[in-house]
Backbone bond lengths (Angstrom), bond angles and torsions (degrees), N, CA, C in turn:
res aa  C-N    CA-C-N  psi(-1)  N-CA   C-N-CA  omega(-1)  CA-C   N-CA-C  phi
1 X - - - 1.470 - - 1.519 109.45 -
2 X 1.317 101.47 116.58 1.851 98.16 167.77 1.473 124.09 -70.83
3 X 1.626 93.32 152.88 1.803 83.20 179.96 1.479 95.18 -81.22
4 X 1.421 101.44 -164.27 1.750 119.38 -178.74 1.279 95.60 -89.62
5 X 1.505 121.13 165.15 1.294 139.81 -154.72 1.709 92.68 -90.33
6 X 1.481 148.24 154.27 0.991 134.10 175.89 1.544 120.92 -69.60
7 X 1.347 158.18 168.28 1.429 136.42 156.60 1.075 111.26 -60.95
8 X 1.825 108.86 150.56 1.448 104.98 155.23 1.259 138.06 -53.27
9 X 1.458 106.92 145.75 1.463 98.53 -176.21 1.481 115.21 -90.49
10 X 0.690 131.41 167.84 1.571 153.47 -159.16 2.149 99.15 -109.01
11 X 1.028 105.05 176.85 1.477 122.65 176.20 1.437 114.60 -85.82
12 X 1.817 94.16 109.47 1.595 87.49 -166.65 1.843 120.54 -62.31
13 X 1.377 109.65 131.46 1.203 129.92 -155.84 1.973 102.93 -71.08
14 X 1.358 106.09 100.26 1.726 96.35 -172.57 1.721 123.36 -44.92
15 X 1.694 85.23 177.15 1.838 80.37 -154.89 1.937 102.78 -62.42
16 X 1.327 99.59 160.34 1.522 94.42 167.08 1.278 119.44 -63.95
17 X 1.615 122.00 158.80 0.901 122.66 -168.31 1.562 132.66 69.17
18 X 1.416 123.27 -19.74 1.255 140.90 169.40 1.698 116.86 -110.75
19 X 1.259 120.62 110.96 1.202 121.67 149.51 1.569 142.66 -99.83
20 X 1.418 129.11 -173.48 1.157 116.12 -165.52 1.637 96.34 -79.64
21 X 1.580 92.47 155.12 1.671 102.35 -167.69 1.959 95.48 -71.34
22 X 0.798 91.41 148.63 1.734 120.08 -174.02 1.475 102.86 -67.91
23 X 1.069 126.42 148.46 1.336 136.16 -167.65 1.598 93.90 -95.91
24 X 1.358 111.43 131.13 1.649 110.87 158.17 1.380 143.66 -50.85
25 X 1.402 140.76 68.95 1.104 146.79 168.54 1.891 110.54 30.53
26 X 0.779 129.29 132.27 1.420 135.23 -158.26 1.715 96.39 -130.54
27 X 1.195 94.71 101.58 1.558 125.95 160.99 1.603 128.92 -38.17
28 X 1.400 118.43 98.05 1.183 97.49 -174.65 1.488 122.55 -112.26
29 X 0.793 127.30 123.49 1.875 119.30 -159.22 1.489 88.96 -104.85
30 X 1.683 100.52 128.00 1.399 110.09 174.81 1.483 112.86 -130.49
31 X 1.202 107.53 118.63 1.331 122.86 -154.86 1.821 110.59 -47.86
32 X 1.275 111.20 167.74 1.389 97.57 -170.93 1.626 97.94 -113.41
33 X 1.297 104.03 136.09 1.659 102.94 167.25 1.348 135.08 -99.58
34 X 1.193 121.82 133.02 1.895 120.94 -168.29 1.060 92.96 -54.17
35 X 2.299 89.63 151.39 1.021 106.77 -157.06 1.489 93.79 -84.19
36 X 1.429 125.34 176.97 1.557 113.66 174.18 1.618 101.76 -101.52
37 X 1.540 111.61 31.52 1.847 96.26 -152.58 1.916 68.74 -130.19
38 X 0.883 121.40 -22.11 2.210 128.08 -172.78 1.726 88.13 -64.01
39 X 1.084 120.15 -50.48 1.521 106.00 -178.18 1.567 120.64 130.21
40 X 0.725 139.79 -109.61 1.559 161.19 140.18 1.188 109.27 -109.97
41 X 1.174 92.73 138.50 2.578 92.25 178.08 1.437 108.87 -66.55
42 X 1.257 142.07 -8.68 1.228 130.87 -173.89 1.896 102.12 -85.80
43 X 1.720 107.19 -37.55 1.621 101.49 -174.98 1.694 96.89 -83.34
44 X 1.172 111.59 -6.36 1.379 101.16 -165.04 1.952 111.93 -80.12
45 X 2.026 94.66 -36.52 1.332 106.99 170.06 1.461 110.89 -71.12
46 X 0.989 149.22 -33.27 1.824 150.54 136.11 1.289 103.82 -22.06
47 X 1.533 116.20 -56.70 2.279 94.64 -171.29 1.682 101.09 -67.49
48 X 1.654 128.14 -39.42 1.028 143.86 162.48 1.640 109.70 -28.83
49 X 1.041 119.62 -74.51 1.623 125.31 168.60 1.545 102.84 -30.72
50 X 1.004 130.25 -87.14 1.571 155.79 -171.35 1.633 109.19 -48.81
51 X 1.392 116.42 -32.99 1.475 124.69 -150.37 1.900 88.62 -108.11
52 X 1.014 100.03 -55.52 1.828 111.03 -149.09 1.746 97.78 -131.30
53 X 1.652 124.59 50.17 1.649 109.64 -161.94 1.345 102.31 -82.69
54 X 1.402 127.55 -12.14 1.695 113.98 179.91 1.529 99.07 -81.51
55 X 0.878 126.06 -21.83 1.933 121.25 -175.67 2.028 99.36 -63.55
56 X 2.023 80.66 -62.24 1.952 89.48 -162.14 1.377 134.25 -49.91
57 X 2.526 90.23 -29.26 1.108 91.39 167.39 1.433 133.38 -64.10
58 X 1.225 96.55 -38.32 1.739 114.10 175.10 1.480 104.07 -35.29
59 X 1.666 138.15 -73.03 1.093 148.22 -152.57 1.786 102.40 -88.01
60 X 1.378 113.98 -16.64 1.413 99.03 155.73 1.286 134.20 -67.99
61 X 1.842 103.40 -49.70 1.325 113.40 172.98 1.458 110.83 -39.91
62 X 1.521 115.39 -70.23 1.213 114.86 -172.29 1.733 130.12 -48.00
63 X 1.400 112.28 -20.27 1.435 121.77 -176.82 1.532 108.16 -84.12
64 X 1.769 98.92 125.97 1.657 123.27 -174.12 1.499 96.17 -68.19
65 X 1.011 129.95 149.61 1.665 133.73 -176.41 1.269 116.99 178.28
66 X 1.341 124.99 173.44 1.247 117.42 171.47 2.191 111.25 -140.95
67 X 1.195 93.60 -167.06 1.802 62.53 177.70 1.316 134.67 -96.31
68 X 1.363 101.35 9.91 1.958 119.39 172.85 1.131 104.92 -58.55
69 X 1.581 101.06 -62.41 1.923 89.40 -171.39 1.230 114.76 -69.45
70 X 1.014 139.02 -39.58 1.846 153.24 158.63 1.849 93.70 -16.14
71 X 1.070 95.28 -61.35 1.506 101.78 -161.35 1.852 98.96 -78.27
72 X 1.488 127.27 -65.96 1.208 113.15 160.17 1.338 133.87 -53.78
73 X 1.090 151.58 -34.90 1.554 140.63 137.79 0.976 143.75 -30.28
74 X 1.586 106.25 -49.81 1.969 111.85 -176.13 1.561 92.17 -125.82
75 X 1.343 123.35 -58.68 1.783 105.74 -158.28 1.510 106.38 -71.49
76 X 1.163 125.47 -38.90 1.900 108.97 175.64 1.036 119.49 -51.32
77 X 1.330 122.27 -50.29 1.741 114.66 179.03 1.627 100.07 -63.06
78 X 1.443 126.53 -55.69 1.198 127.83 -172.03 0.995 115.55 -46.46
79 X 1.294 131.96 -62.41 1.700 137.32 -170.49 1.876 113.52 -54.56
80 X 1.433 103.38 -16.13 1.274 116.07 -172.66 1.275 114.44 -69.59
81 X 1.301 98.17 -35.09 1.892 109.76 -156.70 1.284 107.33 -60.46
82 X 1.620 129.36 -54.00 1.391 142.99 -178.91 1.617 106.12 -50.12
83 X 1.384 129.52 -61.80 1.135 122.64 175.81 1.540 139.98 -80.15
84 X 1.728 92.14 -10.98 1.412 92.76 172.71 1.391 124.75 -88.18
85 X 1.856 105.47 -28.36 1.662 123.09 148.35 1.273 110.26 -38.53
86 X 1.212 114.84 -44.56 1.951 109.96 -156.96 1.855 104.13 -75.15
87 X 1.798 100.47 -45.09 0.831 107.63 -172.90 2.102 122.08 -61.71
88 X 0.860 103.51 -26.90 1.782 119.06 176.45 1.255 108.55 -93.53
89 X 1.511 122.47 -9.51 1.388 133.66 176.20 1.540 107.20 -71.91
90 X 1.782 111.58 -29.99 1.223 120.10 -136.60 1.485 88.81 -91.75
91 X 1.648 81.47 -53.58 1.924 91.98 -169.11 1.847 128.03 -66.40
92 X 1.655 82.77 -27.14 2.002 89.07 163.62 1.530 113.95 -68.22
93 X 1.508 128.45 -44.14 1.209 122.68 158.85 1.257 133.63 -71.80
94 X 1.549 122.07 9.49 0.991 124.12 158.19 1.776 112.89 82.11
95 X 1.372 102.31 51.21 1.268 110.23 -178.40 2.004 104.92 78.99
96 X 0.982 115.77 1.40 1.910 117.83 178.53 1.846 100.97 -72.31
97 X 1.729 110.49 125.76 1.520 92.36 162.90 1.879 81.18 -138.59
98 X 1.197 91.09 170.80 1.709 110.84 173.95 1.622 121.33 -154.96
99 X 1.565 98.62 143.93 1.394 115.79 -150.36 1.350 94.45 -119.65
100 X 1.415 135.49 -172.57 1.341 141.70 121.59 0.998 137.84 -30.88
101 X 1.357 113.08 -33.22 1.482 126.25 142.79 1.380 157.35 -9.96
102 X 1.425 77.50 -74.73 1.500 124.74 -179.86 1.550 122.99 156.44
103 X 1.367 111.48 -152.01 1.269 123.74 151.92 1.572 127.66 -117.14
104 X 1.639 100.74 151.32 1.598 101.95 -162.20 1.578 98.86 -145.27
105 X 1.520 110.47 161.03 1.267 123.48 -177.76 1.679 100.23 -88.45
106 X 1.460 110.05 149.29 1.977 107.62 158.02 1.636 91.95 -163.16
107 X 1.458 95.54 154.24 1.379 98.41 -178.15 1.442 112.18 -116.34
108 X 1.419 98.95 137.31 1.031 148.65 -174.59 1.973 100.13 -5.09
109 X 1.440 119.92 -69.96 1.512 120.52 146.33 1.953 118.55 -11.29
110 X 1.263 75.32 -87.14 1.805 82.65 179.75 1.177 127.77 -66.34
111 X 1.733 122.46 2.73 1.113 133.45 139.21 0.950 126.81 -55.78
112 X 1.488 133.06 -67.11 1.162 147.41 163.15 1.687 119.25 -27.89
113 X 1.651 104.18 -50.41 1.558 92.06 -179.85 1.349 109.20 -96.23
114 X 1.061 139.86 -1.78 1.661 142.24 139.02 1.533 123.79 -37.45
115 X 1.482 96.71 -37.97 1.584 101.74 168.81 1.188 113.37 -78.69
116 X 1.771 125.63 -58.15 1.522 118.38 165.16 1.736 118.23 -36.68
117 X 1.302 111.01 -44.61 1.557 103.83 -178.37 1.600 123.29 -67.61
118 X 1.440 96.86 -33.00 1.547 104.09 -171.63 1.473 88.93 -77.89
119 X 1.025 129.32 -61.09 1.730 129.18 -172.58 1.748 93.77 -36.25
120 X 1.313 123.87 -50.65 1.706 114.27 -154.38 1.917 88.10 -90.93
121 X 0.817 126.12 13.37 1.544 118.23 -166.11 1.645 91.54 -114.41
122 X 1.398 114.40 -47.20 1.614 119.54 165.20 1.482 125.53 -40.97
123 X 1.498 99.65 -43.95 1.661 85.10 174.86 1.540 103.31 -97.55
124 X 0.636 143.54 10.86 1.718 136.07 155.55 0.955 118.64 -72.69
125 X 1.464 125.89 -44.42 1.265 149.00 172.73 1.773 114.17 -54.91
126 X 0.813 100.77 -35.52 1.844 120.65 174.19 1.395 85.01 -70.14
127 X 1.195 138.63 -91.74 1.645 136.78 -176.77 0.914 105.73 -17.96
128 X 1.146 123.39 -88.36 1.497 130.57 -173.32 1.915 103.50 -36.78
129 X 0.743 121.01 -72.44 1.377 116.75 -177.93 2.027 119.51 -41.82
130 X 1.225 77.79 -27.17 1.451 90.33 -176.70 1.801 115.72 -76.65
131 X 1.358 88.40 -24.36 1.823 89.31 -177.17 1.704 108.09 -95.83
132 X 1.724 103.67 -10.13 1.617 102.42 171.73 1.287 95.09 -53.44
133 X 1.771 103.91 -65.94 1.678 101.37 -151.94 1.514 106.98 -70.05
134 X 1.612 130.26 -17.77 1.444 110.40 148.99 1.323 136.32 -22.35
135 X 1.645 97.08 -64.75 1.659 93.38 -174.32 1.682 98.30 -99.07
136 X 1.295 143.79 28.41 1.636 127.78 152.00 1.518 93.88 -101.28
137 X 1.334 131.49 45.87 1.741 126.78 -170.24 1.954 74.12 -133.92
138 X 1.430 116.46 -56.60 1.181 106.96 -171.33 1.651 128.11 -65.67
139 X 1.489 105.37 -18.02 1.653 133.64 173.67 1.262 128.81 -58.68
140 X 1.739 99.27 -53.03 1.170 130.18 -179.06 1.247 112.48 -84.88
141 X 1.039 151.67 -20.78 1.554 157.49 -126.70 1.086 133.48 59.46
142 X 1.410 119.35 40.77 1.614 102.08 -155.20 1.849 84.78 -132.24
143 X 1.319 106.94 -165.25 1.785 102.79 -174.13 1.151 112.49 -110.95
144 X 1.415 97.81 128.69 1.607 97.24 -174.82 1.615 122.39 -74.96
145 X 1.295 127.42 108.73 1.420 128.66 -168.27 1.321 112.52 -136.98
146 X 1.300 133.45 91.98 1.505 141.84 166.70 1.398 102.53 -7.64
147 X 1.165 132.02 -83.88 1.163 131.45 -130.15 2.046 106.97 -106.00
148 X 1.303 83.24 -17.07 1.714 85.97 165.05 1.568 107.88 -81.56
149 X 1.287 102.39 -13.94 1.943 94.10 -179.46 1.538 106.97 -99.78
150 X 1.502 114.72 -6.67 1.300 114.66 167.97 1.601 98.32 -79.18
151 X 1.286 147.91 -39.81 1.163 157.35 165.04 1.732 110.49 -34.63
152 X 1.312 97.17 -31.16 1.520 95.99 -179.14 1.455 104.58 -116.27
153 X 1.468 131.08 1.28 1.530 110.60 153.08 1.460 124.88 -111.86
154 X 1.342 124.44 -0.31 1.391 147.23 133.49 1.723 119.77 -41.02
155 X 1.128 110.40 -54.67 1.462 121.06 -172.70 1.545 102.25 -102.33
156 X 0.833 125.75 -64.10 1.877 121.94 175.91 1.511 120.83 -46.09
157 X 1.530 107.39 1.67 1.713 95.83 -155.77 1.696 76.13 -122.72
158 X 0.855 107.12 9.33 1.795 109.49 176.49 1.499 114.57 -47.94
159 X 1.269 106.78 -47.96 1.944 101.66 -168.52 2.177 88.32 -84.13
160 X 1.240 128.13 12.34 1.157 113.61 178.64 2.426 95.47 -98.06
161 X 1.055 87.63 -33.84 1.555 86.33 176.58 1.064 101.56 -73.56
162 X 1.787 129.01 -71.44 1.456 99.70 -168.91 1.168 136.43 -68.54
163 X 1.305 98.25 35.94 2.017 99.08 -170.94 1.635 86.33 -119.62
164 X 1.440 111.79 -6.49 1.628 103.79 174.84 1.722 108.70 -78.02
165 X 1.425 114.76 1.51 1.364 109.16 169.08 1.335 130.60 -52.22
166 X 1.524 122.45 -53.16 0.832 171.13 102.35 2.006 92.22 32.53
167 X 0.781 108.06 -33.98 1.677 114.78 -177.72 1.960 88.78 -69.03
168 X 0.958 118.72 -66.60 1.571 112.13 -170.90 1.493 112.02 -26.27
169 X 1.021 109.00 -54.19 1.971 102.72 159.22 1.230 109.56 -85.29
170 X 0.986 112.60 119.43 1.811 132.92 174.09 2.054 108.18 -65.61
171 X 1.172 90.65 -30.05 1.507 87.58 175.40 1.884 108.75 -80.00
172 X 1.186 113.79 -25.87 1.459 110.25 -174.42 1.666 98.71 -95.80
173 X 0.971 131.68 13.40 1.638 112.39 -164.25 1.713 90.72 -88.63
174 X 0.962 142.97 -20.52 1.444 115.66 162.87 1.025 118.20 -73.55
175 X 1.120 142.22 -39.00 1.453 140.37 147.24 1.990 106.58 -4.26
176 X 0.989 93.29 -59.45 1.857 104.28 -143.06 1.823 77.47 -87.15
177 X 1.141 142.99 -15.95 1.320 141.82 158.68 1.882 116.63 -70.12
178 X 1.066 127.52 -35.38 1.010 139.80 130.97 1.384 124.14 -4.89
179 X 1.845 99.43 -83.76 1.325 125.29 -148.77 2.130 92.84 -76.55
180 X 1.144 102.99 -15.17 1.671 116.23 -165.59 1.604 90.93 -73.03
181 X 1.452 117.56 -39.18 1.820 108.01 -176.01 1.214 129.82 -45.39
182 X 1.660 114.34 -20.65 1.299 134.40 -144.75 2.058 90.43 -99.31
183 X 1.560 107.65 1.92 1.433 120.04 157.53 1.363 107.27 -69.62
184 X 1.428 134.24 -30.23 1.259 136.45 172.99 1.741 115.10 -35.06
185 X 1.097 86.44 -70.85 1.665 107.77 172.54 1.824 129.14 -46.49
186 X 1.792 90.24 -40.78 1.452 86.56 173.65 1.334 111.35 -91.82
187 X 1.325 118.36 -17.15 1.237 108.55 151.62 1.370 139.88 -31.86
188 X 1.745 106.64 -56.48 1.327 128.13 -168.21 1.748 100.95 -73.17
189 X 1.278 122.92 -34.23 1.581 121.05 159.84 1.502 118.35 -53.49
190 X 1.374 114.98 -71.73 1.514 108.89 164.67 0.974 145.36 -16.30
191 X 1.552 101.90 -63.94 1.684 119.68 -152.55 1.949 103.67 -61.08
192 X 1.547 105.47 -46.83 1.581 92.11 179.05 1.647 108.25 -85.77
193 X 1.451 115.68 -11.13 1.566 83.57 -179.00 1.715 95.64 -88.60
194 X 0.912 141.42 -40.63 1.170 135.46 179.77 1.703 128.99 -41.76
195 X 1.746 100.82 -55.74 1.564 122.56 170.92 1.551 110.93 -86.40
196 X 1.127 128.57 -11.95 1.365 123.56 164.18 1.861 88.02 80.90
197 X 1.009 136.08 38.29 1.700 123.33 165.35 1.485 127.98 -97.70
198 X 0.704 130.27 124.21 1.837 124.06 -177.34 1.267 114.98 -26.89
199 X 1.360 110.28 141.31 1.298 125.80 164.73 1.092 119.57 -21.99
200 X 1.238 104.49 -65.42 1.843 132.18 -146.69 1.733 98.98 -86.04
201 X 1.241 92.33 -11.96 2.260 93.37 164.05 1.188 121.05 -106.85
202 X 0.921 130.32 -4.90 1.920 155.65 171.78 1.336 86.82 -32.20
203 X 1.210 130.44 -88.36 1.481 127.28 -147.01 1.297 108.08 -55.19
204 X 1.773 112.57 -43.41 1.397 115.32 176.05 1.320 109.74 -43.16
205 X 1.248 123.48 -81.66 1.706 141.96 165.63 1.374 99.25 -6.82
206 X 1.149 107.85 -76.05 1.406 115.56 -174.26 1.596 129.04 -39.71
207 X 1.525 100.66 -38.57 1.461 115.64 169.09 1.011 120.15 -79.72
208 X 1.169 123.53 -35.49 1.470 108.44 178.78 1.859 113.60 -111.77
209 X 0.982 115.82 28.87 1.826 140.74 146.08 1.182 97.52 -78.46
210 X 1.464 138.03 -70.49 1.165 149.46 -143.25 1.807 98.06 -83.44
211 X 1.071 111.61 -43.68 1.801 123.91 173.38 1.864 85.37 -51.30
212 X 1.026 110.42 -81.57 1.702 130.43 -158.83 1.688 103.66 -39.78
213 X 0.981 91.87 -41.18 1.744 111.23 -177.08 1.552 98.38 -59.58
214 X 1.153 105.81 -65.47 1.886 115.61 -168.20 1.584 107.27 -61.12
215 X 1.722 110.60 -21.01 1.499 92.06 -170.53 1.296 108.33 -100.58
216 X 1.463 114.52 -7.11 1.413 111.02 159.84 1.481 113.63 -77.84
217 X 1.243 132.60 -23.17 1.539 120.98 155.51 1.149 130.75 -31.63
218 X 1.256 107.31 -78.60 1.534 156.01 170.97 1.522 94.04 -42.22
219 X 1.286 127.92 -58.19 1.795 126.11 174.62 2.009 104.67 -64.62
220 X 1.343 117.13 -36.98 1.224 123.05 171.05 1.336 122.01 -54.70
221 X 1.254 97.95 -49.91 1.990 102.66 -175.97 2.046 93.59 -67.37
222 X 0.961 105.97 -48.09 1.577 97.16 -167.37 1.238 126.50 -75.18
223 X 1.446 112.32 -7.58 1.103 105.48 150.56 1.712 133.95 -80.78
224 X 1.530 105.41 -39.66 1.266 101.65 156.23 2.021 133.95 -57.43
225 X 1.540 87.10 -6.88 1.522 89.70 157.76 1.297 116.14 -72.74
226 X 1.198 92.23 -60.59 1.720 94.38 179.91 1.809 118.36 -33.60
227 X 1.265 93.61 -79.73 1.309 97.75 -177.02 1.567 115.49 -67.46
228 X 0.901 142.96 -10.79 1.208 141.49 152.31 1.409 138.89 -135.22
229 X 1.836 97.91 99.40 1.371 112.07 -163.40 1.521 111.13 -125.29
């Protein structure tokens, strides 16, 4: 007589005291969202300029672009600040503006379209600046590229706009003209990583960007003399 077949066995049950090794914790990267307190990215790339300029330049140079967005992204809001400060500066003081000069009366009207003009004279003025350092990129050794040298008078002239804040008080707006020189500097970071020119010509570059820069000012204010006096 046979015995019965034994039962099946089952899954041998691991040793006591030991179980199966534990699976590694699974990583979850959750993206980070802007802060709402950083600003808009255009003032935020401005504290960037000023705060951190060997990093920003780095990540400007490198960014493919052309000059639409340059100009819709950072210089429209930017170009605004100086004249739209000056302009609310004018009318809280009651027609008061101040220059280097001095101080002077304008009314309230010819305030207003002084700001429209200077606002449309600002971004032209960026062009123009932009094709100096075009051709002192080809002078100097460096590469001549339209729109990377708009990159550096768009973005370098940053501490010269936000110092046009500073216009809302009519007594501080030379102040905030002042505080705009300190574009010199971010300039002098830029100009070779941006234009690709030697080191050892930087300062040159730098001086006469910074010359080019002032005489389109300096041609800016006088015309708004003209036309509005």
């Amino acid at each position: 007589m046979r015995s019965p077949p034994p039962p099946p066995r089952g899954p041998t049950p691991p040793p006591r005291g030991r179980g199966p090794a534990p699976k590694p914790p699974v990583k979850v990267t959750v993206p980070r969202r802007a802060s709402a307190r950083s600003g808009p990215a255009w003032l935020a790339r401005a504290r960037r300029l000023i705060t951190e300029p060997t990093k920003e330049w780095a990540a400007i140079a490198a960014e493919f672009t052309t000059a639409g967005p340059i100009y819709r992204s950072f210089l429209v809001p930017m170009a605004a600040i100086g004249p739209v400060a000056a302009t609310l500066g004018t009318i809280i003081s009651g027609g008061e503006r101040s220059s280097l000069a001095g101080t002077y009366q304008i009314s309230l009207t010819d305030a207003v379209t002084r700001g429209v003009l200077e606002y449309g004279l600002n971004l032209v003025g960026v062009y123009l600046l932009a094709v100096v350092i075009d051709l002192l990129a080809g002078v100097l050794g460096g590469q001549g590229n339209r729109v990377q040298a708009l990159k550096v008078a768009a973005y370098g002239s940053a501490p010269y706009w936000l110092g046009g804040v500073l216009g809302v008080l009519p007594k501080l707006a030379p102040i905030g003209l002042l505080l705009g020189l300190y574009s010199v500097r971010v300039y002098a970071v830029g100009l070779p990583t941006v234009m690709g020119t030697p080191r050892q010509k930087t300062a040159a570059y730098t001086a006469l960007a910074s010359a080019g820069a002032a005489i389109i000012v300096l041609v800016i204010s006088a015309v708004l003399q003209l036309v509005v006096s």
